[in-house]
C-alpha positions in Angstrom: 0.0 0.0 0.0 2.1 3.2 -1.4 1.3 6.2 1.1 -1.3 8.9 0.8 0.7 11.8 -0.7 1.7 12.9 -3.8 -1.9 14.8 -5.4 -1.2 17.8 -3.8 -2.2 21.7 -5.5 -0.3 24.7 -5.2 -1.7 25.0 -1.2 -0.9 21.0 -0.9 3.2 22.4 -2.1 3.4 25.4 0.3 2.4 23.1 2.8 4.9 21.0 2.4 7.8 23.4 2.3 6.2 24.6 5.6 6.8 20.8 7.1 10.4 20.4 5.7 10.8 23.9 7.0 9.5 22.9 10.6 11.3 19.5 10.8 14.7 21.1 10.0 14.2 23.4 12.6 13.6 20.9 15.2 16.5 19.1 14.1 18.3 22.3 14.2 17.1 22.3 17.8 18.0 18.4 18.6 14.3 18.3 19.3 13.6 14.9 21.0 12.4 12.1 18.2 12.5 14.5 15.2 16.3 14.1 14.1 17.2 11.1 11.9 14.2 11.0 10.3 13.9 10.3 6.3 12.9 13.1 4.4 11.8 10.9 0.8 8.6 9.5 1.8 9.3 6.3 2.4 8.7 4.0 5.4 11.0 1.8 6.6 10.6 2.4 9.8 7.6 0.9 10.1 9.2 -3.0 9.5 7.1 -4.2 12.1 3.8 -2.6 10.6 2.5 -5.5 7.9 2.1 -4.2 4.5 -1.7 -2.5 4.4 -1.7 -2.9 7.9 -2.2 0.5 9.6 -4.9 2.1 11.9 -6.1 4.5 9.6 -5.7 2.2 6.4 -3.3 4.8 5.2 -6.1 7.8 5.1 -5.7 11.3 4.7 -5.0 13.8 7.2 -4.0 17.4 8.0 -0.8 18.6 7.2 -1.5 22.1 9.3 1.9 22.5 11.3 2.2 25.1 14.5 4.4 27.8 14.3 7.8 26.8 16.0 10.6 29.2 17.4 13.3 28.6 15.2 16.6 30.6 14.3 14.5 31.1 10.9 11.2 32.7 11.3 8.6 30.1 9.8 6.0 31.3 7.5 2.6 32.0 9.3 -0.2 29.0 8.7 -3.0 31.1 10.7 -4.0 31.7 13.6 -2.1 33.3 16.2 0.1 31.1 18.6 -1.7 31.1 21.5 -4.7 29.5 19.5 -3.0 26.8 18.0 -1.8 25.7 21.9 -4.9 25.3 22.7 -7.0 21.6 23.2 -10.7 21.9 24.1 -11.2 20.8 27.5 -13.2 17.4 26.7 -10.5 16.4 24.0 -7.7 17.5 26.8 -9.1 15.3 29.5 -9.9 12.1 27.4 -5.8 12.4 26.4 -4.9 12.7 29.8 -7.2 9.8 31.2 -5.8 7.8 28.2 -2.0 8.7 29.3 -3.2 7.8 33.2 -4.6 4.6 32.3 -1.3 3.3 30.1 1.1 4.6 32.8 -1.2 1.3 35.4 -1.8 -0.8 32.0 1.4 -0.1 29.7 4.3 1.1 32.3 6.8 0.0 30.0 5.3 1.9 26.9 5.8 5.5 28.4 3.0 7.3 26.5 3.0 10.8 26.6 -0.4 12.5 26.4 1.0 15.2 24.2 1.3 12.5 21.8 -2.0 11.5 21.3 -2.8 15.1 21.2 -0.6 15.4 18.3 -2.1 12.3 16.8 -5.8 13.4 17.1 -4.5 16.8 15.7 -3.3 15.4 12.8 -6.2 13.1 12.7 -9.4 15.2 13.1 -8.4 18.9 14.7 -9.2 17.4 17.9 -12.7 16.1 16.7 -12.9 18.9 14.8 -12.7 21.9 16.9 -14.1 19.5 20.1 -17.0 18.9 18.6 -18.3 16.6 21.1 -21.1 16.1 24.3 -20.1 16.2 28.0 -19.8 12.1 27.1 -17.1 12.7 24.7 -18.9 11.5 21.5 -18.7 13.5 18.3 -21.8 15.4 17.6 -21.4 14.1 13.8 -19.9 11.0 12.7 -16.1 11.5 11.4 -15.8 9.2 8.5 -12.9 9.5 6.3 -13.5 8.8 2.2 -14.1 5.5 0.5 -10.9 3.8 1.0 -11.4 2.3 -2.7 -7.8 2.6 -4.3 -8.0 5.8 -5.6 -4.9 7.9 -4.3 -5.4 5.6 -1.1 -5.8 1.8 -0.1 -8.2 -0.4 -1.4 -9.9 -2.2 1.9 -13.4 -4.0 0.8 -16.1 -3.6 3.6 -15.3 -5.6 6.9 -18.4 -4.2 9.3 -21.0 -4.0 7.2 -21.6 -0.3 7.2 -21.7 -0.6 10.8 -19.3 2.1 12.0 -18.7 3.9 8.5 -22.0 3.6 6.9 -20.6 2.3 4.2 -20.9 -1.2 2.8 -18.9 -1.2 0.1 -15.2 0.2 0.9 -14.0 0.8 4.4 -13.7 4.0 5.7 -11.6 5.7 8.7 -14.0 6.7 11.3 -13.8 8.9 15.1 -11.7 12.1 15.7 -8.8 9.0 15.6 -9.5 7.5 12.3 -9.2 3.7 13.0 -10.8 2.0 10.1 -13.8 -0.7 11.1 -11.1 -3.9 11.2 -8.5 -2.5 13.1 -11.1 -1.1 15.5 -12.5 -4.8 16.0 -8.9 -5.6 17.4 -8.0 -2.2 19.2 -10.8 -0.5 19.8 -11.3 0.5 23.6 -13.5 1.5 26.5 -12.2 5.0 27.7 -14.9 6.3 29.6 -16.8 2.8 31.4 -19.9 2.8 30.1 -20.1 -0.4 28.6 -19.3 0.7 24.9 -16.3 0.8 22.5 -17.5 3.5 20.4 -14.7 4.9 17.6 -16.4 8.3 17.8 -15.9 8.7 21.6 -12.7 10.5 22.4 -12.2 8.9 25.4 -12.6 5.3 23.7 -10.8 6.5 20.9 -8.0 8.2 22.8 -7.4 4.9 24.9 -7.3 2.6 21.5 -4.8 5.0 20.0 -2.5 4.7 23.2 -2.6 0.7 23.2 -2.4 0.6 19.4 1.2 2.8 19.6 2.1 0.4 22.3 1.8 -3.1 20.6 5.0 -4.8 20.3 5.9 -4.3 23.2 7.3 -0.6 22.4 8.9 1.8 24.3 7.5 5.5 23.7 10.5 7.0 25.6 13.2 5.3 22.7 13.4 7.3 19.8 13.3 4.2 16.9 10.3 2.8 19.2 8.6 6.2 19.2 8.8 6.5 14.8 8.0 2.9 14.6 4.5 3.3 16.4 3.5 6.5 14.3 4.5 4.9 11.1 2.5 2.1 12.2 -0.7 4.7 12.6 -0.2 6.1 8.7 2.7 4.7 6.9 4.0 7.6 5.6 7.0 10.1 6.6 5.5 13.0 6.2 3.0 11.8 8.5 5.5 10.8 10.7 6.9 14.2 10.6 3.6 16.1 11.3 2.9 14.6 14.4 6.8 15.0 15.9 5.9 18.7 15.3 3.0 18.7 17.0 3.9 16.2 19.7 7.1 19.1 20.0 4.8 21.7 20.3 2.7 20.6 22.7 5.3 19.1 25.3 6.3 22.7 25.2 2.9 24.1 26.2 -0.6 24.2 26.4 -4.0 25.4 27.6 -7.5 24.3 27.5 -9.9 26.1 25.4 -14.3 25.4 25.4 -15.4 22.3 23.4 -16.2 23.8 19.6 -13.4 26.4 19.9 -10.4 24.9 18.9 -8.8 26.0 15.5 -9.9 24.1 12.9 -7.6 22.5 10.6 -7.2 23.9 7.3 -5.1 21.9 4.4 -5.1 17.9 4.1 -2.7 15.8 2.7 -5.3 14.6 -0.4 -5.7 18.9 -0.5 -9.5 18.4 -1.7 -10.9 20.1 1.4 -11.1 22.8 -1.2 -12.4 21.1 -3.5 -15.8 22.9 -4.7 -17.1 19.5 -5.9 -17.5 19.2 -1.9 -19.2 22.3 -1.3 -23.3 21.6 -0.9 -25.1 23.6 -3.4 -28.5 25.1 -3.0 -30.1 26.4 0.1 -27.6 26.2 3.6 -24.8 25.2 1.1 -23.1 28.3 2.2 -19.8 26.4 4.0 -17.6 23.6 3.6 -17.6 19.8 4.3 -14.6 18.0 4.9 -13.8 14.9 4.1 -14.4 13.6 7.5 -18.1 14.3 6.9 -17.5 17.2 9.5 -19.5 20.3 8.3 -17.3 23.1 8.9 -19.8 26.2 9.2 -18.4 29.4 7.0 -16.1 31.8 8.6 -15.8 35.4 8.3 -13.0 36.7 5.3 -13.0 33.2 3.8 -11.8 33.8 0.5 -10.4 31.4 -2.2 -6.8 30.6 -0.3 -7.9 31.9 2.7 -5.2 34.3 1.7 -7.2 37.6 2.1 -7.1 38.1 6.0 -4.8 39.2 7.4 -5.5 37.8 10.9 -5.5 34.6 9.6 -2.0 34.4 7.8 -2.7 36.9 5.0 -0.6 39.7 5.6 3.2 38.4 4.8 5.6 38.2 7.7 2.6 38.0 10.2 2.1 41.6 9.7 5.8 42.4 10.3 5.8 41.2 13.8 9.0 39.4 14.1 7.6 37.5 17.5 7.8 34.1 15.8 11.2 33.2 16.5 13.4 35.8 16.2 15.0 36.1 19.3 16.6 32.5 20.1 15.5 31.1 23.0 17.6 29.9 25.8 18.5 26.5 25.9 16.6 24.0 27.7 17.8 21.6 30.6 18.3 18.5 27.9 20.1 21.3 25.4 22.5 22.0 28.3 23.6 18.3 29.0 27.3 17.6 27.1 27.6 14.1 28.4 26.1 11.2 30.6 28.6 10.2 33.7 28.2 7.0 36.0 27.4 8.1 39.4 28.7 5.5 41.5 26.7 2.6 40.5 28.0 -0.4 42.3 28.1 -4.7 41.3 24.5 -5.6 40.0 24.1 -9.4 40.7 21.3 -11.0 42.1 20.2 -14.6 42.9 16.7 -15.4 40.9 13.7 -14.0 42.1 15.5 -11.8 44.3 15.6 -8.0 44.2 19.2 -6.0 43.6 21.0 -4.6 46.0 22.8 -2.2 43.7 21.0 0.2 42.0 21.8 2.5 38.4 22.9 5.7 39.4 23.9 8.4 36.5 24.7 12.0 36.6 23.9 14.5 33.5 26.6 16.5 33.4 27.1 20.5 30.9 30.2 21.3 29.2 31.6 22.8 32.1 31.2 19.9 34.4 28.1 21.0 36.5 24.9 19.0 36.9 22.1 19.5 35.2 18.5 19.6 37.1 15.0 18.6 34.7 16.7 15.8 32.4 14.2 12.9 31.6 16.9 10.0 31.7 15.9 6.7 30.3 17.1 3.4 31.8 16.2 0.5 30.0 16.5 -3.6 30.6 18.6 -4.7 27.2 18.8 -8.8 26.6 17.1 -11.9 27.2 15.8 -12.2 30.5 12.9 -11.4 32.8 14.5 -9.4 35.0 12.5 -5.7 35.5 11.9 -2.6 37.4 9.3 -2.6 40.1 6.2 -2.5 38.7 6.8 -5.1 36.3 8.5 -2.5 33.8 10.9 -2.8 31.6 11.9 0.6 30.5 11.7 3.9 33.0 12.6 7.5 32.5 13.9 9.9 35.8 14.0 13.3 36.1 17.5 14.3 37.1 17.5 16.0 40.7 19.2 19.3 41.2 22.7 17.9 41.7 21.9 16.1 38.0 21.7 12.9 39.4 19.1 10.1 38.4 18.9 6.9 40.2 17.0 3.9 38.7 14.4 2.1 40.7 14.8 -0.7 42.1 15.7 -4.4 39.6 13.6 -7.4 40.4 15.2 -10.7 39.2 13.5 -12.9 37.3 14.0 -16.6 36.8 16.3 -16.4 33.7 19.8 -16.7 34.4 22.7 -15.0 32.9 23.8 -11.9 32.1 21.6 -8.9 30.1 22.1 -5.3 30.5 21.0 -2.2 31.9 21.1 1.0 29.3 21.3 5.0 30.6 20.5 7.2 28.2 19.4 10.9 27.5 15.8 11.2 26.5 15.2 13.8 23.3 19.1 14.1 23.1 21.4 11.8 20.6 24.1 11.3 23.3 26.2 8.3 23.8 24.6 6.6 26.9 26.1 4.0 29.7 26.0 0.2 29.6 26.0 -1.5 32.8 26.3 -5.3 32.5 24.1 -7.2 35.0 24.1 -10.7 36.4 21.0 -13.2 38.0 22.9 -16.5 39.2 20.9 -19.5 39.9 19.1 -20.3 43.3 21.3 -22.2 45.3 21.5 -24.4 48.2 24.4 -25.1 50.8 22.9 -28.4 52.3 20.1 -31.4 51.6 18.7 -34.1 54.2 16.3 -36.1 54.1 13.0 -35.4 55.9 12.6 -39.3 57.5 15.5 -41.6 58.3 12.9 -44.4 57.9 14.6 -47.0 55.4 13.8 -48.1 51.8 13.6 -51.5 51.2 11.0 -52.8 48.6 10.4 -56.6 47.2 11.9 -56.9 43.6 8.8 -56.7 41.0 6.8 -54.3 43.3 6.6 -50.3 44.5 8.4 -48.5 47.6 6.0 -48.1 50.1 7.2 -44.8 50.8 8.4 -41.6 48.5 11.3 -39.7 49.1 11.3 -36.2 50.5 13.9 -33.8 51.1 14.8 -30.3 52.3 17.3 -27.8 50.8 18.5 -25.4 53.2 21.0 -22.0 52.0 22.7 -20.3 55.0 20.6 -22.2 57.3 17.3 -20.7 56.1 15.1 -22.9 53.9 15.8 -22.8 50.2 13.1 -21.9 47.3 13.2 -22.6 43.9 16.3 -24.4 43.7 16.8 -26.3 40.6 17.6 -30.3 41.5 18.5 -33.2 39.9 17.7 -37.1 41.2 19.9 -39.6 39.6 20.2 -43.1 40.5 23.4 -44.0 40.3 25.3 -47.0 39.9 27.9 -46.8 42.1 29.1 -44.7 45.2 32.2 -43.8 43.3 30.1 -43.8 39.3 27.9 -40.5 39.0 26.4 -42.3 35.8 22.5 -43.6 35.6 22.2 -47.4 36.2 20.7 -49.5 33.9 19.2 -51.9 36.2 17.7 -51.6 39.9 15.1 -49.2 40.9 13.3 -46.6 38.6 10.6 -44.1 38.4 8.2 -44.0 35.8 7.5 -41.3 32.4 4.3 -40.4 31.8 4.3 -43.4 29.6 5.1 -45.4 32.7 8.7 -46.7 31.3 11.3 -47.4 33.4 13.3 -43.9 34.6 16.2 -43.1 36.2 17.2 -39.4 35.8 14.9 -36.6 36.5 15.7 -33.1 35.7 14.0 -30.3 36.1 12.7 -30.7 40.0 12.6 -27.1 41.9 12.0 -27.1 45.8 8.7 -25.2 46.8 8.4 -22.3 48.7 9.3 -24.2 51.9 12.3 -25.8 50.0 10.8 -28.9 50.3 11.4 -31.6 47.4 8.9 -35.0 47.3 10.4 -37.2 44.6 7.5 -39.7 42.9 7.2 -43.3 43.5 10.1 -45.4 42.9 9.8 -48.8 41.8 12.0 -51.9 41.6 12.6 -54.7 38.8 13.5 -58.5 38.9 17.2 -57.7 40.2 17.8 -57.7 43.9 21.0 -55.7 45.5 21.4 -52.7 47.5 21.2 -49.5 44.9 22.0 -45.5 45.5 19.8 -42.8 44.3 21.5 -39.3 44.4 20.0 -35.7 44.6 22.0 -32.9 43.7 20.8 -28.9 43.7 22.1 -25.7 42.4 25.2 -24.6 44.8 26.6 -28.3 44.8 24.0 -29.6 47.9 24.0 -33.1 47.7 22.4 -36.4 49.1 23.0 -39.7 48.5 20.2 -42.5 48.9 20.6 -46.1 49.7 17.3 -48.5 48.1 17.9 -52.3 49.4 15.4 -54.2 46.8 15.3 -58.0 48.4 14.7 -60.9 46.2 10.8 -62.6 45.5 10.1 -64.5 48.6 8.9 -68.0 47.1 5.7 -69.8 48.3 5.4 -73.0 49.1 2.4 -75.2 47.7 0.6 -77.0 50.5 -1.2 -80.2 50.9 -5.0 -80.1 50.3 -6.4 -81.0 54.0 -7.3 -84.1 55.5 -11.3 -84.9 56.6 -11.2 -87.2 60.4 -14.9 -87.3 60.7 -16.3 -90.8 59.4 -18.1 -91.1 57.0 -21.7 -90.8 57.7 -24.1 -93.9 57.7 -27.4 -94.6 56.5 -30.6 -96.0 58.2 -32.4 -98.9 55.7 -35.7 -97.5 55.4 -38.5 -99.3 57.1 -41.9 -100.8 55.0 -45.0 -99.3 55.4 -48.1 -101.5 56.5 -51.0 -101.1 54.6 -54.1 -100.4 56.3 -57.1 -102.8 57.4 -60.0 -102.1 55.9 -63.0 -101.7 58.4 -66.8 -103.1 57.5 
């Protein structure tokens, strides 16, 4: 799917000089996740996004950029400043909420609210203005065009009509323009009341957060943070736009009434302007969007809207040279020259346990002082489970006033080996610190048996009894210790008998290694049943943990114990005898 640039008019040009003009500035400025970035268009940033696969199906959106202080004065694009800072109120809070929620949900994705701000910017103008009820819903659908392959993707109906009304092509719908399918996957409930509705801006707001965190994405790293905006609209000037705006809004902004916000002006299709879109014929006196939005007329809007001077018309800004002129002072992440360890000690840590060191980094200026206000980034690098509290795996820390920033605290998780822990400078390209970190094994020290009541069994049968054991590390029981029973074949031969005693696999064959045991929380160990075969002996099974605890147990299997057949018993009582039976007399007659 090619991006959505490219039929642009005159307007659609000066536009785009404005944005090229913006984004060198930033980068001018080392502007946090602006520099780097490719200027022709294309998106291979976006290598996790699947081709076609985007939130907004690729769909258009407004190009409008704020006015940034720059060495260069920028051209005017309306409005003055102070109106372009400002977010109506319900838009504001539904960001905010959205960042609150992520921060419980997400820890590890770092979500600023500024960037959803940017986002829904670009998207809609902040639902158009904040165009919305005290719910948060969009007093008119926002519906993007037909997404039918003309200058955008071709995505065939997947909701019926449902959320676009339209059951042909897909369209991008809510002041966040997720088309219908990816809405069916991301789409979320912002506000609690039972719905996931893609023109509320709370729902929406939320979705957008959890969309920019899938794959397991870091918001705070640079090449995390392009990847997830590339994956909202594949296209860098897209990607561009909204590090302007996300840049302009961390550096201020106020809340204005819902319906007042500025409205956006240029698109990156440029057919907002297109009088084909303008209703004819009674109340056709304004313009619709392509959002579906109806934009009611505004006073002095003449073809270009280049007539007023209040509203970018009058060149220079009407010679005021407040737009940049004077060069700002640096800011605290400006002023930092380099990253210094701060006394970070040995980070190892048995599994499961938490560290006893702690990253500790200092943000030092070119003459050696601290510097106070730097967001510092320290993040868990490698192949393990290990993270900060919280379950995260990524944090950022304000530097204090001596410029010191001290990670929180690591929590080992059951993956042994060594990973490490990265320090770096957020919104600055600084070399940051490695600091290699180590999680050993659970151990234990010693291993007894829990009964000293002997094993003996009858060859061909079952142990009556299992064994159990306890693994003990500095005296104090031992959890989670990796074991290992082997039944050996001799006190002086480690390797596995092939005769003698055996446990059973699940498909009840003989077995006489098991691997993989762990002690439970009581570092208790119950081995299964053993069983014995034909061959009768004394025979040693051997437990061994992590840390070299060891046991050895002796099995005494005795042979079959043979029965002897018996003679069938003998009767004394004689045999019984019989009584001849005695005739019967008739009877007499009587007369």
């Amino acid at each position: 799917m090619a991006p959505v640039f490219g039929r642009r008019l005159r307007r659609g040009a000066v536009t785009s000089a404005v944005a090229a003009a913006a984004v060198a500035a930033l980068a001018a400025s080392q502007a946090p996740g602006v520099t780097d970035v490719p200027r022709d268009g294309s998106t291979a940033g976006a290598a996790d996004t699947p081709p076609g696969d985007s939130a907004t199906g690729d769909s258009p959106y407004y190009t409008d950029l704020p006015r940034l202080k720059s060495p260069n004065p920028l051209p005017p694009n309306g409005g003055d400043k102070e109106a372009e800072a400002g977010v109506p109120a319900t838009v504001l809070d539904a960001y905010k909420k959205a960042e609150a929620t992520l921060a419980d949900t997400k820890p590890g994705c770092n979500v600023p609210w500024q960037l959803l701000a940017a986002i829904g910017k670009v998207e809609s103008g902040h639902a158009w203005g904040g165009r919305v009820d005290a719910n948060g819903t969009t007093l008119k659908s926002i519906t993007g065009p037909p997404l039918n392959g003309d200058g955008f993707a071709k995505i065939t109906d997947t909701d019926r009509g449902v959320l676009d009304g339209d059951t042909t092509h897909d369209r991008a719908v809510g002041p966040m323009q997720f088309i219908p399918s990816t809405w069916a996957t991301s789409g979320q409930d912002g506000n609690n009341d039972g719905k996931k509705d893609p023109n509320n801006v709370y729902d929406a707001a939320l979705a957008a957060g959890h969309y920019l965190c899938a794959n397991d994405r870091d918001l705070a790293d640079e090449d995390d943070l392009h990847k997830a905006i590339l994956s909202y609209n594949r296209s860098t000037e897209y990607l561009n736009t909204v590090l302007s705006w996300l840049e302009y809004y961390r550096k201020g902004t106020h809340e204005v009434p819902d319906g007042k916000g500025v409205l956006p002006d240029d698109r990156s299709d440029d057919r907002t302007r297109n009088p084909i879109l303008r209703p004819e014929g009674p109340g056709g006196d304004g313009n619709r969007d392509m959002t579906g939005t109806y934009e009611p007329p505004r006073a002095n809007d003449k073809p270009g809207n280049g007539g007023n001077p209040g509203n970018g018309g009058h060149p220079g800004n009407g010679g005021n040279p407040g737009n940049g002129d004077d060069k700002p002072a640096p800011t605290p992440t400006e002023q930092v020259a380099r990253l210094q360890d701060a006394g970070t000690g040995t980070l190892a840590a048995t599994a499961g346990d938490a560290f006893a060191g702690r990253v500790q980094v200092r943000t030092a200026s070119k003459s050696g002082s601290g510097v106070a206000k730097v967001k510092v980034k320290f993040r868990v690098v490698g192949d393990t489970d290990t993270r900060f509290e919280g379950g995260a795996r990524s944090v950022v820390v304000t530097t204090n006033a001596a410029g010191r920033a001290t990670a929180p605290v690591l929590k080992a998780g059951e993956k042994t080996g060594q990973f490490t822990v990265r320090a770096t400078v957020v919104g600055r390209k600084l070399t940051g610190l490695d600091y290699a970190v180590k999680v050993t094994a659970r151990q234990a020290d010693a291993l007894v048996r829990t009964s000293a009541e002997p094993l003996v069994c009858e060859a061909g049968k079952e142990f009556a009894g299992q064994v159990e054991l306890k693994a003990t590390y500095k005296g104090r029981a031992a959890a989670g210790v990796a074991t290992t029973a082997t039944l050996v074949t001799s006190a002086t031969d480690a390797s596995a008998n092939d005769k003698g005693p055996y446990f059973k696999d699940a498909n009840g064959k003989p077995l006489r290694v098991l691997k993989g045991l762990t002690t439970d929380a009581n570092g208790l160990l119950k081995l299964p049943k053993l069983y014995a075969d034909d061959a009768a002996g004394t025979y040693l099974l051997r437990v061994v943990t992590a840390g070299g605890a060891t046991v050895t147990v002796e099995l005494k299997v005795t042979a079959t114990t043979p029965t002897t057949p018996t003679d069938p018993p003998t009767s004394t009582t004689p045999p019984a005898t019989t009584t001849p039976a005695t005739p019967t007399t008739a009877a007499t007659p009587t007369a």
